[in-house]
PAVEX-663224 format. One record per residue: x, y, z of N, C-alpha, C in turn; residue in three letters. Coordinates in pm, whole numbers, plus 50000, padded with zeros to 5 digits. Layout:
REM residues N
XYZXYZXYZALA...
This chain:
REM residues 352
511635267648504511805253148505510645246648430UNK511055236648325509575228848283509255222848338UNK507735222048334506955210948408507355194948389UNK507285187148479507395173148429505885167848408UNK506225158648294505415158048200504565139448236UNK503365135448319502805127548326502065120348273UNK501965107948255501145102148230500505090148347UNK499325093848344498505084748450498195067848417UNK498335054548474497795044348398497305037248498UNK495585038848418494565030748497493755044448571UNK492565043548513491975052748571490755054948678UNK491075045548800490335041948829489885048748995UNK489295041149113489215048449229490945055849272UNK491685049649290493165052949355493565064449294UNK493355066349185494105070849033492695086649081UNK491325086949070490555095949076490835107849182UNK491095096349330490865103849451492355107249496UNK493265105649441494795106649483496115111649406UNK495675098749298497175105249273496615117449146UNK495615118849070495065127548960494955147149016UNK494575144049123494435156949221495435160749284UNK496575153649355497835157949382498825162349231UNK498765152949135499415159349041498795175448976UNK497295173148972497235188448925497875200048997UNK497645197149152497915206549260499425215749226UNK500135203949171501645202349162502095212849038UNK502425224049092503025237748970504405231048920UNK504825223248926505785215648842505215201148768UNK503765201148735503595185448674502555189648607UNK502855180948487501595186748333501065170448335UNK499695169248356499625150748324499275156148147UNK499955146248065499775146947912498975132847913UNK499175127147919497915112247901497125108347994UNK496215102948015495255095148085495105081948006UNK495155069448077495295059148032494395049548052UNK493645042647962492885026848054492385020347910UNK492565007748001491964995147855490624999347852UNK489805004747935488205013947904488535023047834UNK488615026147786488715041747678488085050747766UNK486635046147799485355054747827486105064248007UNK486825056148052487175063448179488335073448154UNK488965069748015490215079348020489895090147961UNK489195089547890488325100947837487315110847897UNK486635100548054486315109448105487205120748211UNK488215112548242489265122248295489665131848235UNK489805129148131489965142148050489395154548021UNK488155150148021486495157748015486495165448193UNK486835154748313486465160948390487895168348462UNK488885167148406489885176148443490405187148374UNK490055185848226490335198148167491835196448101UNK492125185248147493885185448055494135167447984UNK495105168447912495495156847874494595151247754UNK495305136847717495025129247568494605114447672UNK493305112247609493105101247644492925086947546UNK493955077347632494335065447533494455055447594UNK493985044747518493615032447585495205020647589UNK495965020947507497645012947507498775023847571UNK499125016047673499855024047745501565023547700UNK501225014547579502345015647486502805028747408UNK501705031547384502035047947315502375061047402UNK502145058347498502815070847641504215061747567UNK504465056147617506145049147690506845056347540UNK506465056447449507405059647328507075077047285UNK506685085447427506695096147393508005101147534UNK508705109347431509715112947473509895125147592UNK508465132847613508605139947710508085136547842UNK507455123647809506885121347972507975113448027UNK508195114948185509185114748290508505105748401UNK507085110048392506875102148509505645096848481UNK505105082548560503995075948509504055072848650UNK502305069348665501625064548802501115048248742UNK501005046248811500475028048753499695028248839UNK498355030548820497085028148961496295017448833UNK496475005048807495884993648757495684981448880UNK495064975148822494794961348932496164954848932UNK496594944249053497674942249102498564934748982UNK497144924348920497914918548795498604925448681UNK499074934248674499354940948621500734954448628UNK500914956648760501574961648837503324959848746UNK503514945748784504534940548705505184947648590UNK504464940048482504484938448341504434957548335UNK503924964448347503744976548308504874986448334UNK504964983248483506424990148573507344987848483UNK507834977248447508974973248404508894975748249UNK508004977148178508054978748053508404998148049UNK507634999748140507845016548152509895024248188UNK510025015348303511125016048314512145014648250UNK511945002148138512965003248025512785013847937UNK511625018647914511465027947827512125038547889UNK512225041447981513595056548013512845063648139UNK511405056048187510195064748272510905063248432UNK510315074048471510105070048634508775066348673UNK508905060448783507505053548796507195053048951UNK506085052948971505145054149125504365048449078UNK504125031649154503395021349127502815021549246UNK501485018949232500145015849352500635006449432UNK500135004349582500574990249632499134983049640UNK500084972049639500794964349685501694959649525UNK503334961849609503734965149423503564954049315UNK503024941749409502784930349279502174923049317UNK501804911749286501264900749335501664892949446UNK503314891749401503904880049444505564883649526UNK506184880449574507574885849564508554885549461UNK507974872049377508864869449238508904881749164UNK507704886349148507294899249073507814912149123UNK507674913449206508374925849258509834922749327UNK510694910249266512214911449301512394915049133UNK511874910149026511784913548909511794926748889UNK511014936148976510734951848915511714958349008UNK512364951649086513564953549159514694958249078UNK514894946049018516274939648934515834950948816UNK514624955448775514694965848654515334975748657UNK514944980048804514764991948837516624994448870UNK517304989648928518584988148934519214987348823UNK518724980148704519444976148577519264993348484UNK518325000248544518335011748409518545024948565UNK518405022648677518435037748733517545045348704UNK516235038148679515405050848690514175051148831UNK513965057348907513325059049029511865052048977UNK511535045549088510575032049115510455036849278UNK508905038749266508835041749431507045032549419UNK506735030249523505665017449546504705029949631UNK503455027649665502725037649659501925032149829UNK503035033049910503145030550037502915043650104UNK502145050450087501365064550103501745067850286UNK501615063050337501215061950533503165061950506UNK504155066950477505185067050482505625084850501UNK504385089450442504475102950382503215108750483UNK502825100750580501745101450670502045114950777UNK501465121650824502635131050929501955120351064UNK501305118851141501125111351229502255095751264UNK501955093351170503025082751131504695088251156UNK504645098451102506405101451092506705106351195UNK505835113951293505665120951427506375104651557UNK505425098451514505525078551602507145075651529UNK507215077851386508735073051354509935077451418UNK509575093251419510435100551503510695095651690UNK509465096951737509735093351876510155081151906UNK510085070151812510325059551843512305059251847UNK512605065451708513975063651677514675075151822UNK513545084651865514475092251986514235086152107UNK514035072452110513995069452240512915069152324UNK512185077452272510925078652375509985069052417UNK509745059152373509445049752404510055034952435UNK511775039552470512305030252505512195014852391UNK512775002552416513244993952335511824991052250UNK511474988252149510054985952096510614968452097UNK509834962752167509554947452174508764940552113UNK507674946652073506734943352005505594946851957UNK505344941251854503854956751763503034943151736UNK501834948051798500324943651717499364954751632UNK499464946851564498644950651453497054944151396UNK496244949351417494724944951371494104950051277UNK493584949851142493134952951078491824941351044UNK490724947951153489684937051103488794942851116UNK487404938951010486274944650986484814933150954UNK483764937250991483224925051030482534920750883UNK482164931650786481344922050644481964934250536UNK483544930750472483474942350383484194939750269UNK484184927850200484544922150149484454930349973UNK485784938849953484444947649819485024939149734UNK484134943849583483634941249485484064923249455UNK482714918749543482834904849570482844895449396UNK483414890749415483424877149285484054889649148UNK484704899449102485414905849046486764909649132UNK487594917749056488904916049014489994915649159UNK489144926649300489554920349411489314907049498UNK488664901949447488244885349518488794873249452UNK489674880049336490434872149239491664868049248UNK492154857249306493654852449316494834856449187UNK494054853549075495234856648959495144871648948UNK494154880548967494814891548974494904902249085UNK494394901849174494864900349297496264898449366UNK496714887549348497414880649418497234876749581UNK496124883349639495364875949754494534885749828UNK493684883849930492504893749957492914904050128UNK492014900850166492484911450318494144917250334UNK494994906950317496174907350327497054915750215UNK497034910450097497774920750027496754937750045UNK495624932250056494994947350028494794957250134UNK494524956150264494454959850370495944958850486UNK496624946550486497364942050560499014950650467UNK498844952550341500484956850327500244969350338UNK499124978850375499444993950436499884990150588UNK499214981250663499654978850828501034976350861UNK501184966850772503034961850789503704967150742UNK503394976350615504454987350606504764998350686UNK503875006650766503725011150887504775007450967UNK504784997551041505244987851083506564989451091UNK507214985850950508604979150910509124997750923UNK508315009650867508775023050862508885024150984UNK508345026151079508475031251206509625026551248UNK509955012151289511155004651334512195000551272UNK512355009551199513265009551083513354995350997UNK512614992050950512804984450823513714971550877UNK513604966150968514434958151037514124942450926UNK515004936550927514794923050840514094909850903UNK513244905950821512394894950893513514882950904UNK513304870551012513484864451010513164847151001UNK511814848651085511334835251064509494847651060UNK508624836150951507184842450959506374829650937UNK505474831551057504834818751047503104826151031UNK502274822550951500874827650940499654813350896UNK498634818750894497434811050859496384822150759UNK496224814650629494654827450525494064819150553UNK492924822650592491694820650547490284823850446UNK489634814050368489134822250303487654813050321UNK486784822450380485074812250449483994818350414UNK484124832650488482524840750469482554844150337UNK482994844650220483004848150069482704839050054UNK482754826150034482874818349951481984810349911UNK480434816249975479294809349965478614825649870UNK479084829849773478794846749768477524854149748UNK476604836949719475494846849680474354844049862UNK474744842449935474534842350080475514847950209UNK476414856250110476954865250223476314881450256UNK475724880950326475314892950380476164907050413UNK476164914350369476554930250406475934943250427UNK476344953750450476214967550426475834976550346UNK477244973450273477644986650155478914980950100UNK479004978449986480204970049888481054982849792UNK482064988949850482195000349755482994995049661UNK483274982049609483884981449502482784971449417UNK481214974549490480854965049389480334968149249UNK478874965749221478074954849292478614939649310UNK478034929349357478644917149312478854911949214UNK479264900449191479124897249019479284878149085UNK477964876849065477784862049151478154851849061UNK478434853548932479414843048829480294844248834UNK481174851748922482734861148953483604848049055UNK484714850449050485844840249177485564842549307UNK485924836749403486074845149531487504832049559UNK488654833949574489594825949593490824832449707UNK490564843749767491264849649829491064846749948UNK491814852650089491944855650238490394863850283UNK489934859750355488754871650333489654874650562UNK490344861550577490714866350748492144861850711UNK493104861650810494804863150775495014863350929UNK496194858350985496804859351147498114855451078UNK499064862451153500584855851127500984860951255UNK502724860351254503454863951354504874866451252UNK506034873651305506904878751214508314880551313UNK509024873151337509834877251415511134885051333UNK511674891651381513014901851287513624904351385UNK514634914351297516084915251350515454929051527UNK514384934651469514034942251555512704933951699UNK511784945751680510354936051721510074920051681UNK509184919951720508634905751706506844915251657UNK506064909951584505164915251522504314901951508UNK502844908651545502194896951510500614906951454UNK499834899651407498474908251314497514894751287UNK496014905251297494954900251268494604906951213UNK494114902151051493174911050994491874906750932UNK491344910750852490044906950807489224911950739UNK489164912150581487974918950539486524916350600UNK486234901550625484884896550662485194888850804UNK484774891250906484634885651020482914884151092UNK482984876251166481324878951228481034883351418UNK482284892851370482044901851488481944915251473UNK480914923451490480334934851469481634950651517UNK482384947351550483344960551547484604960651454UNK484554972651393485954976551352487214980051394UNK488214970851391489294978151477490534973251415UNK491074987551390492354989651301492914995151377UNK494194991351413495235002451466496544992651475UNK497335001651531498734995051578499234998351619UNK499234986051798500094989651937501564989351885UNK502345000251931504074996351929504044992552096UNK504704981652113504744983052272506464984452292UNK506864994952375508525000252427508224996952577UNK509154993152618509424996352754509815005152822UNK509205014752777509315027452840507705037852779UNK507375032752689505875036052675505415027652595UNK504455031852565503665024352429502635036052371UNK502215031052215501135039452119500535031752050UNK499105037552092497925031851973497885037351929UNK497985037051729497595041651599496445038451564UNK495705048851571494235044051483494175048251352UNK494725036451262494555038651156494055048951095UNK494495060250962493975068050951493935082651023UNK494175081051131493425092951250494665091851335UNK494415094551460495465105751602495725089051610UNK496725090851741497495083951835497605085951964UNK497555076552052498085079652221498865072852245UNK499545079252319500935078652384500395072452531UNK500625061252559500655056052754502005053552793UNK502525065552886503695064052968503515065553094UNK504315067153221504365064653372505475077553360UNK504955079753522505995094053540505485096853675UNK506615099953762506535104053872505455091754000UNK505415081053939504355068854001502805074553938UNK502565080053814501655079353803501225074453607UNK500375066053617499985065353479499875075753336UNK500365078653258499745090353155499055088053036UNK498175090052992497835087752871497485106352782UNK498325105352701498315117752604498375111552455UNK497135124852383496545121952291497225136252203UNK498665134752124499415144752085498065152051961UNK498145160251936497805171551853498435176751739UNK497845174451606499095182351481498665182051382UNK498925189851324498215193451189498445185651074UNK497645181151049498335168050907497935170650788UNK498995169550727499085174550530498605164050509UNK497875162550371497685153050293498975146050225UNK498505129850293499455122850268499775119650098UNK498585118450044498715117449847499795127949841UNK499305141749866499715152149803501025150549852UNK501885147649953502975146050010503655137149929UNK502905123249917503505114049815504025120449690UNK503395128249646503335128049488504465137449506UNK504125152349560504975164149575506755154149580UNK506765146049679508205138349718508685130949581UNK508115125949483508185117149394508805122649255UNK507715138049232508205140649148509335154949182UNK509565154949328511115160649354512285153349331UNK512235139749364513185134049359513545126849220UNK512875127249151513105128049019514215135248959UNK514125149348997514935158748979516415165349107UNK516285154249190516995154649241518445143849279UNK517165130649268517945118749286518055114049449UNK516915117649477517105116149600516535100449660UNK516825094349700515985077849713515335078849866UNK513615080449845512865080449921512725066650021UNK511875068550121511495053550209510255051650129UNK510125053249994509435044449969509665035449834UNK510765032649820511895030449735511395017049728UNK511725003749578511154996149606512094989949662UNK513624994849683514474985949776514424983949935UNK513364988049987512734990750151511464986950104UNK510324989750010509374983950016509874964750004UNK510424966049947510444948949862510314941350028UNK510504946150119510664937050250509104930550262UNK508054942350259506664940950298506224931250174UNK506554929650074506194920449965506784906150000UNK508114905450064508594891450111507794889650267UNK507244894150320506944888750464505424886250434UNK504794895650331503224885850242503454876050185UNK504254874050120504724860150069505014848650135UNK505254856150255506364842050340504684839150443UNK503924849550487502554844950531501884838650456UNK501364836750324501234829250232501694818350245UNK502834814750159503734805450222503144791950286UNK503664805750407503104790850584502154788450572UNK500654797350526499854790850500499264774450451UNK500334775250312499274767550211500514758950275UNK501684756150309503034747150336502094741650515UNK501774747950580501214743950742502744745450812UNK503624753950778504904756450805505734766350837UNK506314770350960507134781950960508274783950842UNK508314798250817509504800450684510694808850775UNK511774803150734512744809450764513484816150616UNK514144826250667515224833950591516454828250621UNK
């Protein structure tokens, strides 16, 4: 069987630590290009992987006839315009999330992706999670009885990265804590309980501790350094609520808060148990049995979720198989950021 033939675009953290190393892994995938408007990074991929042509117009992949599949790990502005130019060109594509800015944009790479049939999957990684699919499973068998409702927290007290550049940037961006942190939580979320359809979403962004940037205090900035002539126009905190056809869902998140703990996870609450997800890591299960309380902390061996992604992506390529991470199931998590948005800047609940 020949290898399918890659090209990478944007060569940057996502692109280094994920998807570049799952594709080598992959005895069915040759990456032939490395891509970036830096030259200097695509070239070093090249240098430090040992394969591929490195080129800065990602116009010249699209008009080579053996590549099949392209990764789009570029900044969000960009997401768009690239997907869809790729897709007409004859490509399959696995685009980074959050798949766009906006929902306009990604009903657009929707409508492409339908108009030519070629596989478009959004890079909703925690789908391909085994912890995650372990909670998907028990949930759909019952085991935790009716799920009523999921909280979700994603907040952190000073971590605002690479302050006043390209994440603190509304136009390319398309917004801060929330698209960037908050659409891995709610996609979670919408996977576990099956993708149920929103109905009314009412939220509040905020954007405070950035916005004074050269007097915000931190840690460790891994997307920086700062760049104190740079924007800061984004969410740096976010609260909504989400009611749907399933749960009712509500979330706090936060790149910058001024309370000193981290805490990411997400309660499903059933009436018949409930589970905390700690982001990243294990889960517990709290159920009742026999009049007595339980709390169990399941055990299991977990694959790498990249490598799972990628391995699934470029199977179904060759199979035709339409993954959950399709952008016709992602596109939900792009309309319920939008519709938090929205209520925001409107002071208004959105209905569907």
């Amino acid at each position: 069987m020949n290898k399918i033939k890659v090209a990478v675009i944007g060569c940057g953290t996502i692109a280094n630590t994920a998807h570049i190393p799952a594709y080598i892994a992959n005895p069915n995938a040759e990456i032939k290009y490395f891509c970036d408007i830096n030259l200097e990074k695509a070239e070093k991929a090249v240098k430090e992987y040992g394969v591929g042509i490195a080129i800065a117009d990602y116009h010249e992949l699209l008009k080579d006839p053996e590549i099949e599949a392209v990764s789009v790990c570029t900044p969000n502005n960009v997401h768009s315009t690239i997907t869809i130019d790729a897709l007409r060109a004859g490509k399959n594509v696995l685009c980074e999330k959050p798949a766009a800015r906006t929902y306009t944009e990604a009903v657009d790479m929707q409508k492409v992706q339908h108009e030519t049939g070629k596989v478009l999957n959004i890079g909703v990684v925690n789908r391909f999670n085994t912890g995650v699919n372990i909670i998907k499973k028990m949930i759909e068998n019952g085991e935790l009885g009716e799920i009523y409702h999921v909280y979700v927290s994603f907040r952190s007290q000073r971590s605002i990265p690479g302050l006043g550049g390209a994440f603190t940037t509304k136009e390319i961006a398309g917004g801060g804590a929330l698209i960037d942190w908050g659409v891995h939580f709610l996609d979670i979320v919408m996977y576990c309980t099956g993708d149920p359809n929103p109905q009314t979403v009412t939220g509040q962004a905020y954007s405070k501790l950035g916005r004074d940037m050269k007097n915000y205090s931190y840690l460790n900035m891994w997307a920086g350094p700062p760049n104190y002539e740079g924007t800061y126009d984004v969410d740096d905190f976010v609260t909504g609520m989400i009611r749907t056809e399933g749960p009712t869902i509500t979330l706090n998140g936060a790149w910058a808060q001024n309370i000193g703990v981290d805490e990411m996870y997400i309660d499903f609450l059933g009436d018949k148990a409930g589970i905390r997800l700690q982001y990243g890591a294990d889960f517990k299960l709290y159920s009742a049995q026999n009049g007595a309380l339980l709390e169990t902390t399941p055990k299991f061996n977990a694959a790498n979720m990249f490598q799972n992604e990628i391995d699934a992506f470029l199977a179904c390529i060759q199979t035709g198989e339409k993954l959950p991470s399709h952008i016709d199931t992602v596109i939900l998590s792009s309309k319920i950021m939008q519709a938090i948005y929205d209520s925001s800047d409107n002071g208004a609940e959105v209905k569907f």
